[in-house]
Legacy VTK file of the C-alpha trace (Angstrom):
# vtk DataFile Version 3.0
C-alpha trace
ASCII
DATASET POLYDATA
POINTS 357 float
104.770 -57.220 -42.595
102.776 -59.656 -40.502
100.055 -58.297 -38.369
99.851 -59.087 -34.613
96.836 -59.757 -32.389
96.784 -57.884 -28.756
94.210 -60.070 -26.088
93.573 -58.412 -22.981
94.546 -61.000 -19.940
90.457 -60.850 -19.453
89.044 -61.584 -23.251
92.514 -63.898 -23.404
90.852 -66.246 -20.553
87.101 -65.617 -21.654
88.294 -66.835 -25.202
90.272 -70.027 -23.693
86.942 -70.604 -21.555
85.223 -71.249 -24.941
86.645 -74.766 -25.102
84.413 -75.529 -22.131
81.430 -74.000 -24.055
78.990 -77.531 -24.388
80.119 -78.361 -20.435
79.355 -74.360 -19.098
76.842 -73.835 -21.663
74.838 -70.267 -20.551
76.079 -70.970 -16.964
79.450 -68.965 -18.833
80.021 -65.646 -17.062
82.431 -63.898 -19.136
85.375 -61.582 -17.338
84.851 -58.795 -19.537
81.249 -56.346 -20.175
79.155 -56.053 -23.133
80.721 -52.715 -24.475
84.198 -54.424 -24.320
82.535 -56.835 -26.068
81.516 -54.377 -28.906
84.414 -52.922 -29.087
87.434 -55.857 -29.571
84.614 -57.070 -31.764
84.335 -54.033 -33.907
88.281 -54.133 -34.195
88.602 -57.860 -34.927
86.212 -57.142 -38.082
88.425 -54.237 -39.177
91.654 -56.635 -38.659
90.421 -59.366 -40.737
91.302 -57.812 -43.911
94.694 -57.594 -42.672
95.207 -61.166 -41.835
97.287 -63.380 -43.187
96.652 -67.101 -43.585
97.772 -68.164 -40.176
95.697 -65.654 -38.080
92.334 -65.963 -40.387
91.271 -69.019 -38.443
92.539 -67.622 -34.932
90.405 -64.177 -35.732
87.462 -65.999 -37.242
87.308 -68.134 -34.096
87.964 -65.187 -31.785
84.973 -63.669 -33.054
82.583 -66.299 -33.317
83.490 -66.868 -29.324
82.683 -63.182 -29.267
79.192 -63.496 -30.869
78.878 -66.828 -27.993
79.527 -64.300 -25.139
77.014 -61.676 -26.317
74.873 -63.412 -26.335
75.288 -65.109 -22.351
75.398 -61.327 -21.161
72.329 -60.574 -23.101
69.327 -59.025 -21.001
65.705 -60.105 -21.450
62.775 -58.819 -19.797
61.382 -62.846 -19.607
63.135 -65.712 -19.384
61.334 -69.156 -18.931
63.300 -72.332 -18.147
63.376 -75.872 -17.319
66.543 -76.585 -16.153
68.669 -79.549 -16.249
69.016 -80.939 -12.662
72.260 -82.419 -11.515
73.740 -82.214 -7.999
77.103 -81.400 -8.045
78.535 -84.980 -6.956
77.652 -85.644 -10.219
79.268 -82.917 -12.080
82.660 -83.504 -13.599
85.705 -82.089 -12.455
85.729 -78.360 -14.474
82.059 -78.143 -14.252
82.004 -78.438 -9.731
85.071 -76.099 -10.318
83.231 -73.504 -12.295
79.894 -73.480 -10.547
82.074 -73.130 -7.213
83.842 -70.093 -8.418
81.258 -68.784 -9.888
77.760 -69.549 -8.202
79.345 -70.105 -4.342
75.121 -69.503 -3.385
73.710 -72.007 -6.062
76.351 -74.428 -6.470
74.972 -77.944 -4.863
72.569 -78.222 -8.425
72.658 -77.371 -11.641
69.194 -76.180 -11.553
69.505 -73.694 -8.890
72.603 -71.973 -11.066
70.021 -71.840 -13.642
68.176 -69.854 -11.240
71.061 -67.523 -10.371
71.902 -66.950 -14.060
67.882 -66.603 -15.271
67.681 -63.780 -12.990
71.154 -62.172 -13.834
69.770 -62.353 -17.382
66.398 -59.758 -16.475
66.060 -56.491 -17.111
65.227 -54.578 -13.854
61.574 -55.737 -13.126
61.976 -58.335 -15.801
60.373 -61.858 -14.677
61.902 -65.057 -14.787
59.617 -68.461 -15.240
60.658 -71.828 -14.067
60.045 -75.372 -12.926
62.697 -76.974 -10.926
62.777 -79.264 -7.986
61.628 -77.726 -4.479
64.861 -78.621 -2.676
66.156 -75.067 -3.051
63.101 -74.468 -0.941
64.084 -75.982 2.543
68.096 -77.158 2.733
69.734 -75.543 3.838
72.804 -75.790 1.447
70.330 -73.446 -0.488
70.157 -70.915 2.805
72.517 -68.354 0.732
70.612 -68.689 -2.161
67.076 -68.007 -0.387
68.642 -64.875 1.418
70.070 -63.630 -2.416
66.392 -64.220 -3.193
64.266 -62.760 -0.581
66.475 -59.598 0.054
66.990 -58.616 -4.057
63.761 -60.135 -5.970
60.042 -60.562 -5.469
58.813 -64.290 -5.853
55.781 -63.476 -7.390
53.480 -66.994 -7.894
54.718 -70.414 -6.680
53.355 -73.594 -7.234
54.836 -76.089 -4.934
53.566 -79.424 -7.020
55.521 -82.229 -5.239
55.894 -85.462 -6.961
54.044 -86.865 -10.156
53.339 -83.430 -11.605
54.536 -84.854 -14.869
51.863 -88.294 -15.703
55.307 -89.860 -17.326
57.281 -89.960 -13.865
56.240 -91.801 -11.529
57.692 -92.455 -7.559
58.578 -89.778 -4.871
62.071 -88.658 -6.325
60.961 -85.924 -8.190
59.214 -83.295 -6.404
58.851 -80.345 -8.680
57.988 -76.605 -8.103
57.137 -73.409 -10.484
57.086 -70.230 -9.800
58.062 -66.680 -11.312
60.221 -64.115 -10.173
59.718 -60.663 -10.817
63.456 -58.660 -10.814
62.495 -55.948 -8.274
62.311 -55.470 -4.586
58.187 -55.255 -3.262
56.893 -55.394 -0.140
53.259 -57.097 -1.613
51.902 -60.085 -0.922
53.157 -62.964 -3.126
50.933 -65.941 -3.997
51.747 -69.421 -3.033
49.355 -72.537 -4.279
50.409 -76.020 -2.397
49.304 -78.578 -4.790
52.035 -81.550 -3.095
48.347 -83.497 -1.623
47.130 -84.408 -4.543
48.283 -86.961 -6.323
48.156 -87.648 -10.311
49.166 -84.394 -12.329
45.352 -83.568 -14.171
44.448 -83.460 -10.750
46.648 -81.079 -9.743
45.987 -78.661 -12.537
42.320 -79.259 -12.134
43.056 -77.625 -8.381
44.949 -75.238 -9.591
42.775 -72.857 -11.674
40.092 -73.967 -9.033
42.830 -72.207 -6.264
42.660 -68.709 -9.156
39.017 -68.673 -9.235
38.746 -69.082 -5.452
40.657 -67.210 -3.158
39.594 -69.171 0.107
40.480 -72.448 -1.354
42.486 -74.629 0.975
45.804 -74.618 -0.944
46.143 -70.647 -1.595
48.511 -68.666 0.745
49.187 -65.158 0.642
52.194 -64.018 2.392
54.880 -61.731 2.052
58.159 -62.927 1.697
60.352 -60.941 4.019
58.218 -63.266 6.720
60.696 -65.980 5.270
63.598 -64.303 6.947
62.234 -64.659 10.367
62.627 -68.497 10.492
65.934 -69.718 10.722
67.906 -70.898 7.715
64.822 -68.599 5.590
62.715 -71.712 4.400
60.323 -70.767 1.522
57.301 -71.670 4.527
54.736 -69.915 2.891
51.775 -71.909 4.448
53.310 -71.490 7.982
50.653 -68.781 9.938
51.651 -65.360 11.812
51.526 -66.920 15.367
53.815 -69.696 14.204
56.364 -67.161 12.783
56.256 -64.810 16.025
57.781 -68.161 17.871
60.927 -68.194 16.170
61.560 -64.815 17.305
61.180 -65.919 20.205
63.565 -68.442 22.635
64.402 -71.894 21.290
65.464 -75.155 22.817
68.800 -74.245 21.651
68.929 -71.233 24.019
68.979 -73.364 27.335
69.711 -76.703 25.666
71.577 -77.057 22.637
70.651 -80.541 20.409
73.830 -82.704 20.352
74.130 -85.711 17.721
75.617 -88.977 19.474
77.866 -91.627 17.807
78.141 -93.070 14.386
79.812 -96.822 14.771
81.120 -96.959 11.267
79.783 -101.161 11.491
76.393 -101.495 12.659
76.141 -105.119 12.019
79.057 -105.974 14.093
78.476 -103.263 16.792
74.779 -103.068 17.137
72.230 -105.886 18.583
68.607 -105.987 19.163
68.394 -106.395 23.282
66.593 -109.717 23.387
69.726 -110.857 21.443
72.595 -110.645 24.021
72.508 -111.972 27.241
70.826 -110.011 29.862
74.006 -110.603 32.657
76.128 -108.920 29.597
73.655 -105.840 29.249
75.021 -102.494 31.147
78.439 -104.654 31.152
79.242 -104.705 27.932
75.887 -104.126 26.011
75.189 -100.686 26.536
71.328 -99.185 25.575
71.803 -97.138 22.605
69.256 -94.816 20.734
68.833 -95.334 17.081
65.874 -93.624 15.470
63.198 -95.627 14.980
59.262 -96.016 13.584
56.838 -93.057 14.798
56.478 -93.251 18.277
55.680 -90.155 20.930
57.377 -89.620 24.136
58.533 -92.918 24.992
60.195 -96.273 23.029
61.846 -97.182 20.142
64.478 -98.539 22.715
65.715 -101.538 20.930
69.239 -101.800 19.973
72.595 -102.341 22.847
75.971 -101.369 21.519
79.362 -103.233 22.729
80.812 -100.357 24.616
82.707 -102.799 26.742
85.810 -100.730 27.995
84.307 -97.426 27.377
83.788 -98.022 23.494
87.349 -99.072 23.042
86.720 -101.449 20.027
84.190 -99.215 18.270
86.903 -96.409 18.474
89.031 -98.647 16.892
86.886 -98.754 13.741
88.383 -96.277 10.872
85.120 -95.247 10.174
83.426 -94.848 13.598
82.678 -91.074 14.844
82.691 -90.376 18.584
80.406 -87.080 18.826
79.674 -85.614 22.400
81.322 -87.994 24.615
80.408 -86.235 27.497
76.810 -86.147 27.027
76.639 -90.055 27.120
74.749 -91.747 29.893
72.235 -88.196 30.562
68.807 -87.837 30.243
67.374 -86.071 27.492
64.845 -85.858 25.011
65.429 -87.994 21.312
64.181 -88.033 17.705
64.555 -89.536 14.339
66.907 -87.040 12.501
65.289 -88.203 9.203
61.226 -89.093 8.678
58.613 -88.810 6.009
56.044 -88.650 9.228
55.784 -85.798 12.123
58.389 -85.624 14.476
57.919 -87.793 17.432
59.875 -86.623 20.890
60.483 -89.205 23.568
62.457 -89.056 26.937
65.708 -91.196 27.063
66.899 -92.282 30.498
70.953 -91.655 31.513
71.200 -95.462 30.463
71.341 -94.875 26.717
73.937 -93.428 24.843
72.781 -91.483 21.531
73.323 -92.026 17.859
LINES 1 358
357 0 1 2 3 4 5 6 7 8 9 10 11 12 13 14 15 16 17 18 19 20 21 22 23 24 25 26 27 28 29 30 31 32 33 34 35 36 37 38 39 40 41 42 43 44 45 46 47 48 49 50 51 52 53 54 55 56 57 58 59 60 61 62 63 64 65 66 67 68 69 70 71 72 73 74 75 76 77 78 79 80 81 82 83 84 85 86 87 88 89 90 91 92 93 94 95 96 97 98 99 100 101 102 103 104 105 106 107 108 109 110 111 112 113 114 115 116 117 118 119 120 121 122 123 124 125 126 127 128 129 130 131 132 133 134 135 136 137 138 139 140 141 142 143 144 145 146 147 148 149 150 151 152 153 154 155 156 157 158 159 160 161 162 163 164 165 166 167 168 169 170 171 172 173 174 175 176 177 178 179 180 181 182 183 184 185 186 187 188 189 190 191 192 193 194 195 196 197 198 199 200 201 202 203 204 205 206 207 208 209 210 211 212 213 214 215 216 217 218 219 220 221 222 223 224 225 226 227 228 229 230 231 232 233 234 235 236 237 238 239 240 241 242 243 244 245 246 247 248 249 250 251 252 253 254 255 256 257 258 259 260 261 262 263 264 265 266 267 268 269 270 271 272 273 274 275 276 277 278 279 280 281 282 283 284 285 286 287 288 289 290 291 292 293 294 295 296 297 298 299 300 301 302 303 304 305 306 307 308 309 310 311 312 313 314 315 316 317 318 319 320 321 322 323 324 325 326 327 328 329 330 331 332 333 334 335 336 337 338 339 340 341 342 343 344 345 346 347 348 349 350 351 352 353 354 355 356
């Protein structure tokens, strides 16, 4: 009489996730635990006997997925990594589904799930190792991520080594960081080495074991890591002093005079001039000042572009593409600044003649 083969609903979709196995790779959380595990395994092994020529391949298969998921749930008291890095734009379709569903805090990079799963994979006080890229440091589409961390583990050492830390990539693109994570909450000091300044890798691990041997170095910090949650969206600021901190806990800008973005014309060529090219009789008529970023420049300036707002902006809200922010808060005084610079912030007053980007 031919045997049958009862699947849970759980192991059933666990055992169809298999088919993603190369795409998910250790990333796989399986739906049911490591006894459950065991135990379908233990009776799969007593069944295949029993099988007849049909089900030998399904059981076989079964249990080699089996052995694949024991081995994902598998705890470790180190785990060291290098990640792949991919942001998820450039995931396919099942992957950006899967790392949605299943790392919601870590799912903007492959490397940061790493992170997520690394950790899931220690023992309690267990440490993970890694090198990644220090973006998870500071966006704040990694502000869920950096809460997860500061509240539940201990970042123990960091290295934050910026770009060129490897002599066989060269540019600004890849700005690396290492650190380890101990799997435990502590309220001790953890130890931070900024190494971004200098700029060919030997160099930086020159500086390095100079920064162990001398605790007053320049680029050693010692801070502890619940100060991170004082500063809004929890940046990993570890160089940032106590006085510095204490002002965020304090009132903001934001509190009497919340930052407002301006316009976005969807054409800039066709929309935008510099001033000196449109008539001056046509400026304030239908060339209208208009704040655009600009080169570092303190309190005043960078006032160089008009945009044709003849008719109160009626052709640029024709434009499919254009975004009217703020309306309201056209043609007032207030303070600008580039939104995006590899240089300080620079602040300068704009007159009620401008109307923002």
């Amino acid at each position: 009489e031919s045997q049958k083969i009862h699947l849970s609903n759980e192991l059933l979709a666990d055992v169809l996730m298999m088919q993603e196995a190369t795409n998910f790779g250790s990333l796989i959380i399986p739906k049911i635990d490591n006894s459950e595990l065991v135990t379908v395994k233990e009776k799969l092994n007593r069944f295949t006997p029993q099988a007849d020529v049909f089900q030998q391949g399904i059981v076989e298969a079964i249990i080699d997925s089996l052995c694949q998921f024991q081995l994902v749930t598998q705890k470790f008291h180190c785990v060291v990594a290098n990640p792949p890095y991919m942001v998820s734009g450039n995931m396919n379709i099942s992957l950006s589904e899967y790392v949605k569903n299943n790392y919601p805090d870590s799912k903007a990079d492959l490397m940061t799930c790493f992170m997520e799963k690394g950790i899931a994979m220690l023992h309690p006080k267990g440490y993970l190792g890694m090198i990644n890229q220090q973006s998870w440091m500071f966006l704040i589409s990694y502000v869920e991520l950096r809460k997860k961390i500061i509240k539940n583990v201990f970042i123990d050492t960091l290295l934050q080594l910026g770009a060129r830390t490897f002599p066989e990539i060269g540019g600004e693109v890849v700005q690396n960081v290492a650190f380890t994570i101990y799997n435990t909450t502590s309220d001790s000091y953890g130890e931070y080495f900024r190494l971004i300044d200098f700029e060919k890798s030997e160099i930086k691990r020159v500086k390095m074991l100079e920064g162990i041997r001398n605790r007053n170095c320049g680029w050693r910090y010692k801070i502890k890591q619940l100060e991170f949650s004082k500063m809004p969206n929890f940046p990993i600021g570890y160089w940032i002093n106590e006085s510095l901190i204490q002002i965020f806990s304090e009132s903001t800008i934001i509190d009497f005079s919340p930052p407002r973005a301006g316009l976005t014309t969807g054409n800039n060529e066709h929309y935008l001039r510099y001033w000196h090219e449109v008539s001056y009789n046509l400026i304030n008529k239908k060339w209208f000042h208009h704040t655009k970023g600009g080169s570092y420049r303190k309190w005043y300036g960078n006032n160089e572009y008009v945009i044709n707002w003849e008719n109160d902006g009626k052709e640029v809200k024709k434009q499919p593409n254009s975004v009217i922010r703020n309306h309201k808060y056209y043609f007032k005084s207030g303070i600008s600044w580039s939104d995006v610079s590899s240089s300080k912030p620079s602040f300068r007053f704009q007159d009620d003649s401008f109307i923002a980007n």
